[in-house]
ROTISE-475094 format. One record per atom (N, C-alpha, C): residue in three letters; residue number from 1; x, y, z. Coordinates in steps of 0.05 Angstrom, whole numbers, plus 5000, padded with zeros to 4 digits. Layout:
BEGIN
type,seq,c1,c2,c3
ALA,NUM,X,Y,Z
...
//
This chain:
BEGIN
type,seq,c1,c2,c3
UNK,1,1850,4616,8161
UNK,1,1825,4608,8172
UNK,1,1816,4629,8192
UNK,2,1790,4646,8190
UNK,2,1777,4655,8212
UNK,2,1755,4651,8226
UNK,3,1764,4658,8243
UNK,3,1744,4648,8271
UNK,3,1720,4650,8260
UNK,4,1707,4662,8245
UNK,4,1673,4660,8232
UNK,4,1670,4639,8218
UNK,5,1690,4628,8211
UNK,5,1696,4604,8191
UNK,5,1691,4578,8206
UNK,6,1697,4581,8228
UNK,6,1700,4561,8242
UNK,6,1680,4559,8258
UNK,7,1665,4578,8268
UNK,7,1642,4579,8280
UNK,7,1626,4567,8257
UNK,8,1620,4578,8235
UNK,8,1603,4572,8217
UNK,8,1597,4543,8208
UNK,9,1619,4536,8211
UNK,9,1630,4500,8203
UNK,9,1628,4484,8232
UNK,10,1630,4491,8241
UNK,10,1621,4481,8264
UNK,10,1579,4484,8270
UNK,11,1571,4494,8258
UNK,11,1538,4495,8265
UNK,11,1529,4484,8245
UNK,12,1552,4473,8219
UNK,12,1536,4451,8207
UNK,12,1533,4429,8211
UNK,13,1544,4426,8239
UNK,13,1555,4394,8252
UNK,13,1526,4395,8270
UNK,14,1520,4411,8276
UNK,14,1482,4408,8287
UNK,14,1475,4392,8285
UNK,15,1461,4370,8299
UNK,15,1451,4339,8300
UNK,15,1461,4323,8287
UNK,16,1484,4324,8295
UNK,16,1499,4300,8279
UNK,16,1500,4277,8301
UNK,17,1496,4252,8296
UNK,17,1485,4223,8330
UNK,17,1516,4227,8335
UNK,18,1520,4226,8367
UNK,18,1547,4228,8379
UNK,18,1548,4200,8372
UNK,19,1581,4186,8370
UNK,19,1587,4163,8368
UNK,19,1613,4159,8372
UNK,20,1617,4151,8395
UNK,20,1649,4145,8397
UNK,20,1669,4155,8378
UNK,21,1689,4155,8375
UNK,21,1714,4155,8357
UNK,21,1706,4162,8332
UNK,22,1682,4174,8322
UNK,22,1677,4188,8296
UNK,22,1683,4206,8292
UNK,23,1680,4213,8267
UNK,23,1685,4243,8260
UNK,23,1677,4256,8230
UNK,24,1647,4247,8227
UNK,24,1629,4259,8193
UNK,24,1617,4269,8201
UNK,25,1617,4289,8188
UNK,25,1595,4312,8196
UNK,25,1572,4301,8178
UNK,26,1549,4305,8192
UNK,26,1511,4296,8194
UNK,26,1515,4261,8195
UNK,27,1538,4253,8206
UNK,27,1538,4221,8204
UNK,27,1542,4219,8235
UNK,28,1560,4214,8250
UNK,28,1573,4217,8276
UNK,28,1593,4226,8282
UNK,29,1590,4233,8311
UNK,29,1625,4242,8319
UNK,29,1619,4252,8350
UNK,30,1643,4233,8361
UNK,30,1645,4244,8386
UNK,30,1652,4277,8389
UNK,31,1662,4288,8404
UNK,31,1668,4312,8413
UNK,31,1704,4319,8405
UNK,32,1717,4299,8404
UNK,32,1734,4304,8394
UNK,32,1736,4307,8367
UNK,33,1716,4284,8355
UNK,33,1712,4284,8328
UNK,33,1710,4308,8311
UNK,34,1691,4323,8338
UNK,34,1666,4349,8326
UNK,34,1699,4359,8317
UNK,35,1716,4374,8340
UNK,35,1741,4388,8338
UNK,35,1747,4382,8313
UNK,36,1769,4354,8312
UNK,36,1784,4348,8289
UNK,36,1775,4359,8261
UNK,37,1736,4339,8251
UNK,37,1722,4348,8232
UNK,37,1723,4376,8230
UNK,38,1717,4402,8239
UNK,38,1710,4423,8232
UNK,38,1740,4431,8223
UNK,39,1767,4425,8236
UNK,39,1785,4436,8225
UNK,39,1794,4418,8199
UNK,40,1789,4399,8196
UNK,40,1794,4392,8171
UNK,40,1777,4387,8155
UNK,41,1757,4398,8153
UNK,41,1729,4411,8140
UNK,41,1749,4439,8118
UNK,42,1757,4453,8150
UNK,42,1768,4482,8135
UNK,42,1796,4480,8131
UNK,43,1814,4463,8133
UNK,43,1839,4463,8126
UNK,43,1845,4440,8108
UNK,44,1828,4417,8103
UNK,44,1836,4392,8094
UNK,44,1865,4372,8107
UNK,45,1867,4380,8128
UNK,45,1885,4368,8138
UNK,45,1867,4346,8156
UNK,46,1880,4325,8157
UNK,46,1863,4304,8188
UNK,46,1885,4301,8205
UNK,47,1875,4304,8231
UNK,47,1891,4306,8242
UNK,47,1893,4278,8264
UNK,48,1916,4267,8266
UNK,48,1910,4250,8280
UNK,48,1919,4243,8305
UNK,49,1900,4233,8314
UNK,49,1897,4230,8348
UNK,49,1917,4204,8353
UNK,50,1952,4202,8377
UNK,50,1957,4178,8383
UNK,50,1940,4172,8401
UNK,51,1922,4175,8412
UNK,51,1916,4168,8438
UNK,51,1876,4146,8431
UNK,52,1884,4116,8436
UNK,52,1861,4106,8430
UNK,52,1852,4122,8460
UNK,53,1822,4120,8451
UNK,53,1809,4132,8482
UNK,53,1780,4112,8482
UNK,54,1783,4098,8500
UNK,54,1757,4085,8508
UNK,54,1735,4102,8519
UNK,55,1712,4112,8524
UNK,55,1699,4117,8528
UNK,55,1702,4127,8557
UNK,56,1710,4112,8572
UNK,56,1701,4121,8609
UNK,56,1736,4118,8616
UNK,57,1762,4126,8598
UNK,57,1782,4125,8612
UNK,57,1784,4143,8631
UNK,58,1781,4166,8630
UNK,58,1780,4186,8649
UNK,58,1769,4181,8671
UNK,59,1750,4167,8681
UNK,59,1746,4147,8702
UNK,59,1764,4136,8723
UNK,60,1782,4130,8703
UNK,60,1804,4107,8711
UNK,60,1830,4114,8719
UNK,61,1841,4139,8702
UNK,61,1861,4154,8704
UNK,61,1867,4172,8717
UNK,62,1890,4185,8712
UNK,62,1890,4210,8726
UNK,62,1913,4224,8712
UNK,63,1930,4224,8689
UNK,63,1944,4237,8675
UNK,63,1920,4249,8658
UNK,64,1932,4272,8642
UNK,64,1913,4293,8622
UNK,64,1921,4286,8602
UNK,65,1908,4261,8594
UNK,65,1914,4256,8563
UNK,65,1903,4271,8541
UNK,66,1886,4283,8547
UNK,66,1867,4298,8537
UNK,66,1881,4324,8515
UNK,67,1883,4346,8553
UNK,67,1902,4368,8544
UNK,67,1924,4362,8533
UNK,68,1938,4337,8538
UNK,68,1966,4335,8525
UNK,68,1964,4332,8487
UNK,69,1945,4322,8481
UNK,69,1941,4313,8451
UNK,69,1924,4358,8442
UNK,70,1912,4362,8462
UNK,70,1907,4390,8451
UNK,70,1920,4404,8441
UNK,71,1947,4403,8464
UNK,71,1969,4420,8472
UNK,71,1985,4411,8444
UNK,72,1988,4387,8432
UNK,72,2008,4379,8417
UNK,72,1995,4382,8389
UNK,73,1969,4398,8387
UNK,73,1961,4401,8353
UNK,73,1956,4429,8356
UNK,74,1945,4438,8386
UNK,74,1929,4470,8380
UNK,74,1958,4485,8399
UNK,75,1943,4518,8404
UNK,75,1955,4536,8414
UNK,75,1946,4536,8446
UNK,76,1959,4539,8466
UNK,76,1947,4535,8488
UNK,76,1946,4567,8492
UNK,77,1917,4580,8495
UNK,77,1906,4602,8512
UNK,77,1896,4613,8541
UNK,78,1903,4623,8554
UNK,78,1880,4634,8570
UNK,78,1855,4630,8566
UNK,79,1847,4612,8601
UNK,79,1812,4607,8586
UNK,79,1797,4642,8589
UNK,80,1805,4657,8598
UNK,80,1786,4685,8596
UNK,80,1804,4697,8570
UNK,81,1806,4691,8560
UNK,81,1817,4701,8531
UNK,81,1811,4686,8505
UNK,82,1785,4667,8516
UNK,82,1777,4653,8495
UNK,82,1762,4667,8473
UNK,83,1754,4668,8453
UNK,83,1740,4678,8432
UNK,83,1727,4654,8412
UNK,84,1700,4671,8401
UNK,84,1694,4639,8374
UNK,84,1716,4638,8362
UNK,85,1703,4614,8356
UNK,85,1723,4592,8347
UNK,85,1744,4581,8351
UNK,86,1749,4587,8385
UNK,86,1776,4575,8401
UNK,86,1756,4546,8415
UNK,87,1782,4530,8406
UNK,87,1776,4503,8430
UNK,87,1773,4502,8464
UNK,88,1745,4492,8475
UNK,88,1742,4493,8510
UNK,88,1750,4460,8507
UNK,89,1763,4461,8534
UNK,89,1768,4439,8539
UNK,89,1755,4430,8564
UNK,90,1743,4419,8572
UNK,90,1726,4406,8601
UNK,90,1728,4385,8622
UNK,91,1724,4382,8642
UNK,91,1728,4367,8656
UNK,91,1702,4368,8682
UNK,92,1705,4341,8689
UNK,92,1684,4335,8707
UNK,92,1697,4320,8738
UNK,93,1684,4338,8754
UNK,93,1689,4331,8782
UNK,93,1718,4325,8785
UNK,94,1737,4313,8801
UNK,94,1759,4311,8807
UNK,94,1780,4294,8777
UNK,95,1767,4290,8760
UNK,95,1773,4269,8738
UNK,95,1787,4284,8722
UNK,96,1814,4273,8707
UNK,96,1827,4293,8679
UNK,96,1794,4301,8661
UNK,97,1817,4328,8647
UNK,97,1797,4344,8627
UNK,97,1787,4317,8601
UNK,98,1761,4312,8597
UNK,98,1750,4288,8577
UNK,98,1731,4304,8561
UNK,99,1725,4327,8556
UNK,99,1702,4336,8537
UNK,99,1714,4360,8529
UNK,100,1704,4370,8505
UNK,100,1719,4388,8486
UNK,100,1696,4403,8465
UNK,101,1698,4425,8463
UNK,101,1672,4438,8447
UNK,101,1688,4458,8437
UNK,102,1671,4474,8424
UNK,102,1679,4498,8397
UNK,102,1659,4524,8400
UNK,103,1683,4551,8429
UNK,103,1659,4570,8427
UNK,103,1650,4579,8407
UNK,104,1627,4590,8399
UNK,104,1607,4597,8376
UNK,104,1600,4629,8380
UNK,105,1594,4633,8419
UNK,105,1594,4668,8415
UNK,105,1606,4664,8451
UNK,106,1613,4689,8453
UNK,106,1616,4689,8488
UNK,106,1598,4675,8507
UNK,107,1572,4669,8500
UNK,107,1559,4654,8515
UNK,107,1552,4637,8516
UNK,108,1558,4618,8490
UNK,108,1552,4585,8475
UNK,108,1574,4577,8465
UNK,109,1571,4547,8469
UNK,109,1589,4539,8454
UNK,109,1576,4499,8437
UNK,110,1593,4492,8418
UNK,110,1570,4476,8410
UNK,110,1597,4441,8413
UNK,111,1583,4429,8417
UNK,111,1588,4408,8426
UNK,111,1585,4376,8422
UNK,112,1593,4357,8416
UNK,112,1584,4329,8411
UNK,112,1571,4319,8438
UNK,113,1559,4311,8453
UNK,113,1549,4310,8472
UNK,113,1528,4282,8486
UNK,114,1548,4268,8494
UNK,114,1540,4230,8484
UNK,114,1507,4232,8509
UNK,115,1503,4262,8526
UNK,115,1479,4244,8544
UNK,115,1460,4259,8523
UNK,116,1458,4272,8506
UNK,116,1435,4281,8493
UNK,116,1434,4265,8457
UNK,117,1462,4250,8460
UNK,117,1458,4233,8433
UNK,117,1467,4252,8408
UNK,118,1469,4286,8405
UNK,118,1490,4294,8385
UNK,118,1501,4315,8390
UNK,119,1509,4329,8369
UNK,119,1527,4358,8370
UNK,119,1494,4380,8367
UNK,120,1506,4382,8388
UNK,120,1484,4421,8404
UNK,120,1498,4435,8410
UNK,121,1489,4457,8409
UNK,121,1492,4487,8422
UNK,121,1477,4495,8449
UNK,122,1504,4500,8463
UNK,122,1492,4499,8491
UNK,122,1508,4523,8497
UNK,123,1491,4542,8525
UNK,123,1497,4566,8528
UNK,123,1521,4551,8552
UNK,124,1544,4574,8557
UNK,124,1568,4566,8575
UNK,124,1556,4583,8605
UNK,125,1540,4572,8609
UNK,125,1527,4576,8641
UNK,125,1553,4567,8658
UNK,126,1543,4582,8679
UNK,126,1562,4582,8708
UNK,126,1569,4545,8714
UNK,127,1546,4531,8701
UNK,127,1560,4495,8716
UNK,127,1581,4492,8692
UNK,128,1580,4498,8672
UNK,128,1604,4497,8653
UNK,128,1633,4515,8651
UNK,129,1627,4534,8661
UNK,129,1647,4545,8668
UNK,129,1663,4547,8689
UNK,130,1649,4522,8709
UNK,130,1661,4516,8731
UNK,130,1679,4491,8728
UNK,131,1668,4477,8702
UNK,131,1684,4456,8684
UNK,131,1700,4455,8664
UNK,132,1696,4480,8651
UNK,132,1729,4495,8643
UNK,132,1746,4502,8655
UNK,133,1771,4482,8645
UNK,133,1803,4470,8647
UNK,133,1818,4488,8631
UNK,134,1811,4480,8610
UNK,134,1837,4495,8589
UNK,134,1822,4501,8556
UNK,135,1829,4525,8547
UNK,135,1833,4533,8524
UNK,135,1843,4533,8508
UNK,136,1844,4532,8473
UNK,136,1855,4531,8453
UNK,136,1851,4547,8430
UNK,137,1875,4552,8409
UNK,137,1863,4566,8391
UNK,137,1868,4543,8364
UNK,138,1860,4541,8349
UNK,138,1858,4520,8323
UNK,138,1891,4544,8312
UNK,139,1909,4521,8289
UNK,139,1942,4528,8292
UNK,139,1925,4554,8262
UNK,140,1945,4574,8259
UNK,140,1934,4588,8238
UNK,140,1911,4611,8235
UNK,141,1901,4619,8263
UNK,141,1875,4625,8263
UNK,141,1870,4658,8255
UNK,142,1851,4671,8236
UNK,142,1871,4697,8243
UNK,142,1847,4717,8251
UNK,143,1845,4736,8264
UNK,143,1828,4754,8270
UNK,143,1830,4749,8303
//
C-alpha cells in the first residue's frame, strides 16, 4: 500500500454525512470509520475496533482509549515525521485524544467531522496543530 493510495482513497470519502460508529464510504462514517474504511477499501481487511465508544466519552474519562486501539492496529510515529497518508490523532482541551484524520499533503488533512456533518478537507492550521497528540502510520505502508 502507498501513501498516494491512501491519500487518494481517502478523498473519495468527500461528503460522506458523519454518523456515529459508521464506516461506508458516500453513506456515513464517523472519523474513526473514515480511518478503518480507507484501509480496508485498500487492503480488504476490517479492522475491528474493541472499544464501543459513545459519542461524548472523552468527556467523561481520562484514560486514552483512543491512542491505545491506534497503537494496537497502526505504527506509532513522530508527530513531525508525519507524511500523507499517516494517521493524526487529536485531542481537545485537557480531554484524552477523541478525533482522528488522514494527512492528504503537509498542510491538510481530511476528516469525518460531526460539527460540519461530513468527511472534509481541512488545512492543519496552528489551532490544529496545537491539538495534535499522536501520529500513525497505516501497518504495511511503503514509500
Amino acid at each position: 500500500m502507498k501513501r498516494q493510495d491512501i491519500v487518494i482513497e481517502a478523498k473519495k470519502w468527500l461528503g460522506t454525512k458523519w454518523q456515529h460508529q459508521a464506516s461506508l464510504k458516500q453513506v456515513a462514517c464517523d472519523c474513526v470509520g473514515l480511518v478503518r474504511g480507507v484501509y480496508c477499501e485498500l487492503t480488504g481487511i476490517d479492522v475491528d475496533i474493541d472499544i464501543d465508544y459513545p459519542a461524548t466519552w472523552h468527556l467523561f474519562k481520562k484514560e486514552e482509549r483512543l491512542y491505545a486501539e491506534a497503537k494496537r492496529h497502526m505504527v506509532e510515529i513522530r508527530k513531525d515525521e508525519a507524511r500523507p497518508g499517516d494517521v493524526l490523532v487529536f485531542g481537545f482541551y485537557d480531554h484524552p485524544a477523541s478525533h482522528v484524520g488522514i494527512l492528504t499533503s503537509p498542510d491538510t488533512f481530511i476528516h469525518s467531522y460531526q460539527d460540519i456533518g461530513q468527511v472534509i478537507e481541512t488545512r492543519l492550521d496552528d489551532a490544529w496543530k496545537k491539538r495534535l497528540r499522536f501520529a500513525f502510520s497505516y501497518p504495511g505502508v511503503l514509500g
